[in-house]
C-alpha positions as CSV (number, residue, x, y, z in Angstrom):
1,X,147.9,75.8,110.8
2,X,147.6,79.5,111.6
3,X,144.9,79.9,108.7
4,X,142.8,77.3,110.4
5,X,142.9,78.9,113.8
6,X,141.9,82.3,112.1
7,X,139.6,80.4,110.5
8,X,138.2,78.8,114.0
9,X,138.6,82.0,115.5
10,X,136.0,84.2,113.0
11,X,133.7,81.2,113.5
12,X,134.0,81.0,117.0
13,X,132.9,85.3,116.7
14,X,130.3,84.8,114.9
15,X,128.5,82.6,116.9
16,X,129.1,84.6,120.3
17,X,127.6,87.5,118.0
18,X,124.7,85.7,117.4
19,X,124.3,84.9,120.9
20,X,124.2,88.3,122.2
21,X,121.8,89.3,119.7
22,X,119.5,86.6,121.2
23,X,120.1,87.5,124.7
24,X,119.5,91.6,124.0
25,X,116.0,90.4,121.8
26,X,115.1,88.8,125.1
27,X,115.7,91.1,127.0
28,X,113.9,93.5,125.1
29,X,111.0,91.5,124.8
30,X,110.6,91.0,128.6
31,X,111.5,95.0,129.7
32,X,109.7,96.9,126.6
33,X,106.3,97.0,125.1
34,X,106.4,93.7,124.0
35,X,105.8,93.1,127.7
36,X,103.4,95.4,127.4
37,X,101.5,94.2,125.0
38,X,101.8,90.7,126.6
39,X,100.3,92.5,129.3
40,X,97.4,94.1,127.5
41,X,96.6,90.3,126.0
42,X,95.5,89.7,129.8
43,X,93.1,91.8,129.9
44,X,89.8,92.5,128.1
45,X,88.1,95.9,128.2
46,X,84.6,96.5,127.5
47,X,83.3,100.3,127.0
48,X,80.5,101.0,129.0
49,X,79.4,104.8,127.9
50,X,80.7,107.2,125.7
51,X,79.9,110.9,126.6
52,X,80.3,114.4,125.3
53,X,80.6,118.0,126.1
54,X,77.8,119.6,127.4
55,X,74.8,122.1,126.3
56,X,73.5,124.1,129.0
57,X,70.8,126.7,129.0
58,X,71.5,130.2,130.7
59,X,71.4,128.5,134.1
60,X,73.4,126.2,133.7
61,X,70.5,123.4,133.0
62,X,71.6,120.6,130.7
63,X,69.8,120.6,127.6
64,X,71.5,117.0,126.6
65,X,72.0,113.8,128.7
66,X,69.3,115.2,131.0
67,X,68.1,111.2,131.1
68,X,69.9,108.3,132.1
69,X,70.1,104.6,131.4
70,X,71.4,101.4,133.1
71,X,74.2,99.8,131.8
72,X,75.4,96.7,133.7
73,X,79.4,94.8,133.2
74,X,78.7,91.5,133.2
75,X,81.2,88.5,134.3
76,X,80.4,86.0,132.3
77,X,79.6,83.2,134.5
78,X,76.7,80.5,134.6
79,X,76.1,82.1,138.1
80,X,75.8,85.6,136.8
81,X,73.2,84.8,134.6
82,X,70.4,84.3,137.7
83,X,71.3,87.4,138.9
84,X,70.9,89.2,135.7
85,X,67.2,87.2,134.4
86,X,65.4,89.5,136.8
87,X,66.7,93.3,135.3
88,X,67.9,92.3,131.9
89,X,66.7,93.3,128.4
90,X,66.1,90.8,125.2
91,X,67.4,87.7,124.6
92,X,70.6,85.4,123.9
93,X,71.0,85.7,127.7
94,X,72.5,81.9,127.5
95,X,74.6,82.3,124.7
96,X,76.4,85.3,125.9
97,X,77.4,83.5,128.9
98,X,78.4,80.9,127.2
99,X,81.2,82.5,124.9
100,X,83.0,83.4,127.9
101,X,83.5,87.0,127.0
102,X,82.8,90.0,129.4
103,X,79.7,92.3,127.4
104,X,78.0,95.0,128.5
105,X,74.1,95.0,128.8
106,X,71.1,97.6,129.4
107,X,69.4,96.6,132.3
108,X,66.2,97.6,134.2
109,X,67.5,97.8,137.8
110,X,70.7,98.8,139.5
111,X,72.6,95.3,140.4
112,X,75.8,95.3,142.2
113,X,77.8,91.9,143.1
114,X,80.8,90.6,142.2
115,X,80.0,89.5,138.8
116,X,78.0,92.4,138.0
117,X,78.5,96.5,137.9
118,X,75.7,98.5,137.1
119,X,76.3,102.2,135.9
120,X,74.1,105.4,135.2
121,X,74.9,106.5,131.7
122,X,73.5,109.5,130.1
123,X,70.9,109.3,127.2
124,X,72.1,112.1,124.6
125,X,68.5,113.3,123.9
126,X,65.5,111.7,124.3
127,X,62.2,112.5,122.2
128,X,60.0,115.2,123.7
129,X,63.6,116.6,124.8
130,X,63.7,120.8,124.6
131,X,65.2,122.8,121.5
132,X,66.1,120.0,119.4
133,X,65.9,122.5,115.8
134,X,68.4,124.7,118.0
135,X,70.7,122.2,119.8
136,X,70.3,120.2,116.7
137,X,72.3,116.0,116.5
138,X,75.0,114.2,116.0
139,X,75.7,111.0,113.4
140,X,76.2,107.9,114.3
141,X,79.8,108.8,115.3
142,X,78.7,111.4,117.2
143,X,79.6,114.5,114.9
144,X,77.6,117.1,115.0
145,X,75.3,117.1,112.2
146,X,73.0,120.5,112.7
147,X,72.5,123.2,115.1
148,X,74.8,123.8,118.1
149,X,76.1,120.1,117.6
150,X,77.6,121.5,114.5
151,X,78.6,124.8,115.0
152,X,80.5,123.5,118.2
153,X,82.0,120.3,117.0
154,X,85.3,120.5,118.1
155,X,84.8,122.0,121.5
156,X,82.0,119.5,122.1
157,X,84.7,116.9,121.0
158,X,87.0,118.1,122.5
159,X,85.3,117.6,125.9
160,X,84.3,113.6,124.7
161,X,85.2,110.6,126.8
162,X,84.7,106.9,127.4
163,X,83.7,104.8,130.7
164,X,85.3,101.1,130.1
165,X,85.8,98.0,132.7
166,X,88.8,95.7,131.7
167,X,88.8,91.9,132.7
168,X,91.7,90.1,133.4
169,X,91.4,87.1,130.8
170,X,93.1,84.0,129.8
171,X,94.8,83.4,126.3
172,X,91.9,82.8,124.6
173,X,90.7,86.1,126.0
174,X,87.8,84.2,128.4
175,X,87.6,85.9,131.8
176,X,89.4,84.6,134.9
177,X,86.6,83.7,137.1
178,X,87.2,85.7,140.8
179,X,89.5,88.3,139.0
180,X,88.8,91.7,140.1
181,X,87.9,94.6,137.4
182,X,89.2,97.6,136.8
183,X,87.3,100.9,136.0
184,X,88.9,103.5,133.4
185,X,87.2,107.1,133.7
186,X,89.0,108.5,130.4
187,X,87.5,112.1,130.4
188,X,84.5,110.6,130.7
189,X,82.9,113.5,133.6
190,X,83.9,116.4,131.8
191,X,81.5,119.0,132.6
192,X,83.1,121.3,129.9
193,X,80.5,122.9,127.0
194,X,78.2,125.4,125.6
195,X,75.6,127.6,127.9
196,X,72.8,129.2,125.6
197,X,71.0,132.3,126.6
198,X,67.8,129.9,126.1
199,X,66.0,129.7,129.4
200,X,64.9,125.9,129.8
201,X,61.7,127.0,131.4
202,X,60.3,129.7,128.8
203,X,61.2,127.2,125.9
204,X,59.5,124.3,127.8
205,X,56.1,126.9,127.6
206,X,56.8,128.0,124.2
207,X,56.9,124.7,122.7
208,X,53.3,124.0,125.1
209,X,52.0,126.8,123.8
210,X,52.8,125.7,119.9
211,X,51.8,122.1,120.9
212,X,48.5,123.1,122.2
213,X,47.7,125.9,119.1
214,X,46.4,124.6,115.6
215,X,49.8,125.6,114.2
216,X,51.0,122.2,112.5
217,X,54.1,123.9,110.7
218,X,55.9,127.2,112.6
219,X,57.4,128.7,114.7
220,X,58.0,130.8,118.0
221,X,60.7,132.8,119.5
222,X,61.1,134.8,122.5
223,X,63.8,137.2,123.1
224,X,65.1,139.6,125.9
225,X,64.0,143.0,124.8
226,X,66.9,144.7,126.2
227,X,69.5,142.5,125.4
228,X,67.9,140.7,122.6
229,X,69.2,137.5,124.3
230,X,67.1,134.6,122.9
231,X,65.3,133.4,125.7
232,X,63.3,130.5,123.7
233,X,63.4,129.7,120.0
234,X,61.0,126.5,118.7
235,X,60.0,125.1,115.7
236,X,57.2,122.5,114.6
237,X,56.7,120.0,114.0
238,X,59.8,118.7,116.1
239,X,61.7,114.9,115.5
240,X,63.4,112.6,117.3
241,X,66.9,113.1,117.2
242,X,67.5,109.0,117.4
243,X,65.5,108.6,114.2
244,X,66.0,111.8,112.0
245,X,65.5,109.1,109.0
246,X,62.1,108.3,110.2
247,X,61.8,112.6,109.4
248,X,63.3,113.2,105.8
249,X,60.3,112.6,103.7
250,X,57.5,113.7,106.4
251,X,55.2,116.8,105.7
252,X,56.3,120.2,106.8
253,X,59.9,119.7,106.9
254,X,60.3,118.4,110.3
255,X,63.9,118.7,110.5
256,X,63.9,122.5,109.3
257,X,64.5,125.2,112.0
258,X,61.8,127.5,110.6
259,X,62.8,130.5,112.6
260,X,65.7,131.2,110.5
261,X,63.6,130.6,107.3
262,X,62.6,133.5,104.7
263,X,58.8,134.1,104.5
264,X,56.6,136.5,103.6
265,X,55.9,139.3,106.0
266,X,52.5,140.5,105.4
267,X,50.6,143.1,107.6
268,X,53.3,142.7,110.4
269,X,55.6,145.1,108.9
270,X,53.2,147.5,109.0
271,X,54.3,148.8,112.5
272,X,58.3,149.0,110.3
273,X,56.9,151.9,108.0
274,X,55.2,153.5,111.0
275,X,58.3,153.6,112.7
276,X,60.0,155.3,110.1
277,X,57.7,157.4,109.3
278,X,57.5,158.8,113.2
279,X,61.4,159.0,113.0
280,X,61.2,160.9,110.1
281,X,58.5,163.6,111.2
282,X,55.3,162.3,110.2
283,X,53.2,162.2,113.0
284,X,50.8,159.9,114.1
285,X,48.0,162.3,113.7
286,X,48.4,162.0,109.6
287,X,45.1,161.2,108.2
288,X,43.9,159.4,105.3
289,X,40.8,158.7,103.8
290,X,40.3,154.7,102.6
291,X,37.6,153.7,100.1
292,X,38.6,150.2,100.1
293,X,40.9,150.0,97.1
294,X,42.9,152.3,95.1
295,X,44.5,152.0,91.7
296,X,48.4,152.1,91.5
297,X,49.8,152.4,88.2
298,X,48.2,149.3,86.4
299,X,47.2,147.3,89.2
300,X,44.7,147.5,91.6
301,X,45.0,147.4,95.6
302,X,42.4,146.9,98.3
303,X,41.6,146.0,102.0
304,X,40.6,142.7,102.8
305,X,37.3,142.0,101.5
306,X,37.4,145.8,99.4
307,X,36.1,147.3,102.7
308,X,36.1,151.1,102.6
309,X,37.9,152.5,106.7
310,X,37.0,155.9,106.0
311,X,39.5,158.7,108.0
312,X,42.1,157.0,109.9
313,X,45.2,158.5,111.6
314,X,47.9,156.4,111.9
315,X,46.6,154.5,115.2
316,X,43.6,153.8,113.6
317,X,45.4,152.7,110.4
318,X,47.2,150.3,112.5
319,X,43.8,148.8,114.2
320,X,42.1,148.0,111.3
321,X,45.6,146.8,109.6
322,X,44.7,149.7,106.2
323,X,46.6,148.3,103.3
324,X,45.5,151.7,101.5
325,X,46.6,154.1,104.8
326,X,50.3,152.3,104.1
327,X,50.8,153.2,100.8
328,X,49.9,156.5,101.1
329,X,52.5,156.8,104.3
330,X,54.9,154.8,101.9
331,X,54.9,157.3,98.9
332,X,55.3,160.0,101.5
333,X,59.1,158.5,102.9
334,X,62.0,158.5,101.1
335,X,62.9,155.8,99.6
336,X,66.7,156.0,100.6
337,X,65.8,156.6,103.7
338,X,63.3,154.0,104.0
339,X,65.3,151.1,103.4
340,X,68.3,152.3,105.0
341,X,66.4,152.3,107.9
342,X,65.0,148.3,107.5
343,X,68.9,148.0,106.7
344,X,69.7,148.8,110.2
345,X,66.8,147.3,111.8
346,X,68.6,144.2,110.4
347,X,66.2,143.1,107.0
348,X,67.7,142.2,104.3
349,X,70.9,140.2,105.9
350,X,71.7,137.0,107.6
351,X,71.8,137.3,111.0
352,X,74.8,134.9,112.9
353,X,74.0,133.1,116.1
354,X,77.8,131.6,116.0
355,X,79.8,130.9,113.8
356,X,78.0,128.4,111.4
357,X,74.7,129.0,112.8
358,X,72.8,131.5,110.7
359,X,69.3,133.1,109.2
360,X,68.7,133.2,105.7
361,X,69.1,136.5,104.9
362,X,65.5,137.5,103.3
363,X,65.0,139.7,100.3
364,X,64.9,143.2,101.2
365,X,63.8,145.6,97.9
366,X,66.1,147.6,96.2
367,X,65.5,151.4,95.7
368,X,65.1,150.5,91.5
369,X,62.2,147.8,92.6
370,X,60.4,151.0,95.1
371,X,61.0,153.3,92.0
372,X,58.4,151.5,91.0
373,X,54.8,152.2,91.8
374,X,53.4,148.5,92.3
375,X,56.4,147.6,94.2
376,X,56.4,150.0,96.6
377,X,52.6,149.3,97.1
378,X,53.3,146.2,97.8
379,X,56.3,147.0,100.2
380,X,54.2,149.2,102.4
381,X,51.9,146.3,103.6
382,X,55.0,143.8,103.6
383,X,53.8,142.0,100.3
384,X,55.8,141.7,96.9
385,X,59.6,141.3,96.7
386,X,60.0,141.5,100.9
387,X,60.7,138.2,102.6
388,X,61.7,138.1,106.5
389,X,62.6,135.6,109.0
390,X,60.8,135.3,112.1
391,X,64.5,136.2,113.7
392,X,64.8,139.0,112.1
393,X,61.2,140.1,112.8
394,X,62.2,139.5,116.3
395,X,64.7,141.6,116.6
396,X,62.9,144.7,114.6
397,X,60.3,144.7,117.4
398,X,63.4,144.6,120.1
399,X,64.1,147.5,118.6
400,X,60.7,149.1,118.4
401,X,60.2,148.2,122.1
402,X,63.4,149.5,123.4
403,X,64.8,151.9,120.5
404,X,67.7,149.9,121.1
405,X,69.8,147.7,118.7
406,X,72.0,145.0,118.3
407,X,72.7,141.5,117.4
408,X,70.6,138.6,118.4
409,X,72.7,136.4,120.8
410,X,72.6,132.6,121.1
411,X,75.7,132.0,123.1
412,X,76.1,133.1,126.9
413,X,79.3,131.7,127.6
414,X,81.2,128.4,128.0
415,X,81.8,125.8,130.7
416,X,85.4,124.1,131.4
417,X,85.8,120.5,132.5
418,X,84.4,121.3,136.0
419,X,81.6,122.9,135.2
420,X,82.8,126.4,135.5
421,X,81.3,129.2,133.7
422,X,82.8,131.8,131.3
423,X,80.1,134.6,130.5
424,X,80.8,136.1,126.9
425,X,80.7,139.9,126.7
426,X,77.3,140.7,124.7
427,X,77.6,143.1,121.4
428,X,77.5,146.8,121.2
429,X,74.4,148.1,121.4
430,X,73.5,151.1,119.7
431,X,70.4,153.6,120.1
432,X,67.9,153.4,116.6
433,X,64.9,155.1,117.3
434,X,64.4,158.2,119.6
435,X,62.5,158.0,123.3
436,X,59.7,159.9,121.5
437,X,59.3,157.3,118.7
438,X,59.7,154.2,121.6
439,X,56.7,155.7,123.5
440,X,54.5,156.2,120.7
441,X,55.1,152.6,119.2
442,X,54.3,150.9,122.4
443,X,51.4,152.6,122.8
444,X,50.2,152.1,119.1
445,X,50.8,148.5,119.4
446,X,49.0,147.9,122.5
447,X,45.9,149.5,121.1
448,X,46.0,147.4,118.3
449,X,45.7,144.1,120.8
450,X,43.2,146.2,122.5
451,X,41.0,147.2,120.1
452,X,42.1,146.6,116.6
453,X,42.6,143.1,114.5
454,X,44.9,141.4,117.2
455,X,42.8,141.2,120.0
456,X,43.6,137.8,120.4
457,X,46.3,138.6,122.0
458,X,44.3,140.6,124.5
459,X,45.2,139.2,128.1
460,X,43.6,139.9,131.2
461,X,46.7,139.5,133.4
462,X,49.3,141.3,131.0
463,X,49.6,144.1,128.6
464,X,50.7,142.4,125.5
465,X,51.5,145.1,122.5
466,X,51.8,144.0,119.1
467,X,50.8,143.4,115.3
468,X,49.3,140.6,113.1
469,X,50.2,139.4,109.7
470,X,48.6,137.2,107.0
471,X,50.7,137.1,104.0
472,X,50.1,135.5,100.3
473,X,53.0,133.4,99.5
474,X,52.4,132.7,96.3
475,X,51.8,128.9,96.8
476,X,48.6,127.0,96.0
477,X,47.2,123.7,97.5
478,X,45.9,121.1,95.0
479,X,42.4,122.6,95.5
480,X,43.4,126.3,94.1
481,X,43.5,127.5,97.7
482,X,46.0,129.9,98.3
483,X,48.8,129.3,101.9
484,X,48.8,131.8,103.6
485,X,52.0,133.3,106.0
486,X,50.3,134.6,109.5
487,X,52.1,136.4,112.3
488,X,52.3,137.9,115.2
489,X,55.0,139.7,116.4
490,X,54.8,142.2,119.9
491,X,56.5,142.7,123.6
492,X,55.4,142.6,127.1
493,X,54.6,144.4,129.0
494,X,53.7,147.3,126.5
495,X,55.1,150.3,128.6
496,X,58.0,148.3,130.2
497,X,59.1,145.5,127.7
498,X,60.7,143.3,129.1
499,X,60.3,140.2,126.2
500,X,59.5,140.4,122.6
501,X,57.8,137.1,120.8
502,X,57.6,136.3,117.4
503,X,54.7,133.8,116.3
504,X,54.6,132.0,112.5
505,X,52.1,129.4,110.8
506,X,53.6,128.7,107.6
507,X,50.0,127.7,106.6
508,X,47.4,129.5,108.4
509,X,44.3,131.4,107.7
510,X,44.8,134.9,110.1
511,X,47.6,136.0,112.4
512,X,44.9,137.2,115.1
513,X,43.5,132.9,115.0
514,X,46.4,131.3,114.3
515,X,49.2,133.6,116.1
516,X,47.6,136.0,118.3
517,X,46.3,133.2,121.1
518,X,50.2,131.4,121.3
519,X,51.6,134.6,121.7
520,X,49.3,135.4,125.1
521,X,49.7,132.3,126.4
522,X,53.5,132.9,126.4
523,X,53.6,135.8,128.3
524,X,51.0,135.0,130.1
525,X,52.8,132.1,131.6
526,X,56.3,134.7,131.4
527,X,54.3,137.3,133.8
528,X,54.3,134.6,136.5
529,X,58.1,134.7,136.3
């Protein structure tokens, strides 16, 4: 008898245990997030625009979602659908009302009612937009696939965000008709970013300037002289950043930033070895006699088209862009000294924008390649081994402007979430060449646009100083025709430079047609500043 009451008794424990594990799994399941998620199963939330951090230029200018669409919540309800016919865009109208689902659509006018909310949403980039080589594009998941969208990934992400409406729904997730709808702003007004030192209105007239030239494949840049702050930086042909594939196998590499490509220099480093030269005591009053070609070692050298220039001094030899007057200066420097001194002018290195953004870093010559008699031939009227970037050209001539140095900068500073920005401290900046040298430059440069092969340049409302290049590069067309490199690199005004501009055709036929002509329309439209 006592066993079967012990017996009853375990039973009888049991099942009250049992009990009060039901009742606590209740309880749980109405107080925790099991009621949540019963909760969440009410609702249905449609995303209405995703955003990013921003890109600013220097003042503060957006150089992304500078364009907006119209993106309309829709309840979807027969009587929604008049309202919509008017502004909407495509088809299956009908059958989207008909599933019963809220759904987002781009519209063409702002409607507001109660079954509809219309929102502005910005368009990341648009074709035509400004800098697209610089600012470069996201994937389709919007990570950053070149340019500054790269380089500043994480920061751009990290400013990211998402507009959404939510529904209240039934079971079967089909909206409650007269249900209000919530709004979610999930970090979606961020103002937070990058701020370039490009200046939104000098690289809207450098890329006019390239648009309206004959340059089909190039480049332009424009920098601060003193600070060597890039103002503009623009490279053709440009692309549509929503259809880069459309771009991959197009002519002329449309997707390459050209200005941070290695090319060769040509008669544009001519004003380099006079520089040198003046900083190493030769003056400018040297004198040479050209007869139109000389032989050096094996190999033969000449002018263009074998004509003989007679005397020239070095302002002359600049003018008439001497091959011959070069390589007699050359064989007169050191050679140590020589490329020490294109070493600091920054040839021969990459040059870093921010971190990921970066020149190639060109081919300067070594002093075994200038030992040799050809090669430093060569090197004197930027032929041969050399190979440049247009930034790195740019920067030279900051340098023979100012007698200033320092690194090209890219980056002004940084915005937070409201907008707010942080100027970054700029680089040292070191002195290169002597006053002397700065004033003797500027005024052998401007006599070369004034009277000497880069008179295209010439302007009637500015004093443009500067050089011209046309370079072989060593690549034929199908018809034996040789491409040619062509240049023009030079500051404004030419006794008070204030900006220096770089010009490229990757395949031209003179700097003074191709280059000359983009570069005065540049500052021409800067001097108006």
């Amino acid at each position: 008898m006592v066993q079967t009451s012990k017996r009853i008794l375990s039973i009888y424990m049991l099942f009250t245990a049992c009990f009060m594990a039901i009742l606590v799994r209740i309880v749980y399941i109405n107080f925790t997030s099991y009621s949540s998620a019963g909760e969440a199963q009410a609702t249905r939330t449609v995303i209405v625009g995703t955003s990013r951090g921003k890109i600013y230029d220097r003042n503060g200018s957006l150089l992304v979602d500078e364009r907006e669409r119209l993106v309309a919540a829709v309840t979807p309800v027969e009587s929604a659908k008049n309202q919509l016919e008017s502004a909407f865009y495509g088809e299956m109208l009908q059958e989207k009302i008909e599933k019963g689902y809220p759904f987002v659509a781009s519209v063409k006018k702002e409607i507001n009612t109660d079954l509809i909310k219309t929102f502005r949403v910005p368009v990341r980039y648009y074709e035509g937009s400004l800098a697209c080589h610089t600012v470069g594009y996201t994937d389709y998941s919007s990570k950053g696939v070149t340019g500054i969208e790269k380089a500043y990934d994480k920061l751009l992400s990290e400013h990211s965000g998402k507009l959404s409406v939510a529904f209240e729904v039934d079971a079967l997730g089909r909206v409650l008709a007269g249900m209000d709808k919530t709004v979610k702003d999930d970090n979606y007004c961020s103002k937070g970013g990058v701020v370039l030192t490009i200046d939104k209105k000098t690289q809207q007239i450098t890329e006019n300037a390239l648009a309206e030239s004959n340059i089909e494949s190039g480049c332009a840049i424009v920098m601060d002289a003193d600070t060597q702050e890039i103002l503009a930086l623009a490279s053709v042909p440009t692309f549509d950043r929503n259809n880069v594939e459309e771009y991959l196998v197009k002519e002329n590499s449309p997707l390459v930033n050209k200005a941070l490509e290695s090319y060769s220099a040509g008669s544009v480093f001519k004003s380099i070895i006079a520089a040198c030269a003046l900083e190493n005591g030769i003056s400018e009053s040297l004198t040479y006699e050209c007869k139109g070609s000389v032989t050096v070692g094996d190999k033969e050298f000449s002018c263009p088209g074998g004509k003989a220039h007679g005397e020239l001094d070095m302002s002359g030899a600049l003018q008439k862009s001497c091959n011959l007057w070069f390589i007699n200066l050359t064989d007169m420097l050191d050679r140590e000294v020589l490329l020490n001194f294109c070493r600091d002018l920054g040839f021969g290195r990459s040059i870093t924008l921010c971190e990921g953004l970066f020149s190639e870093t060109g081919l300067l010559p070594d002093e075994i390649s200038l030992s040799i008699d050809a090669g430093r031939a060569n090197f004197s009227f930027g032929q041969g081994d050399l190979l440049v970037t247009p930034l790195q050209l740019a920067k030279s001539y900051c340098t023979l402007a100012t007698g200033m140095e320092s690194e090209p900068r890219l980056i002004y500073g940084f915005a937070d979430a409201q907008g707010k920005i942080t100027k970054e401290k700029p680089g040292r900046s070191n002195r290169l060449l002597s006053e002397a040298t700065v004033e003797k430059m500027r005024q052998l440069l401007f006599d070369v646009t004034e009277k000497g092969f880069a008179t295209g340049a010439k302007s009637e409302t500015v004093t443009i100083a500067g050089k011209t290049g046309t370079a072989e590069s060593g690549i034929f067309e199908k018809n034996g025709e040789e491409i040619y490199r062509t240049w023009f690199a030079g500051f404004c005004p030419y006794d008070e430079p204030e900006y220096v501009v770089v010009v490229m055709d990757e395949n031209g036929t003179g700097g003074n047609a191709d280059c000359a002509p983009v570069v005065r329309e540049i500052c021409e439209a800067m001097s108006g500043f």
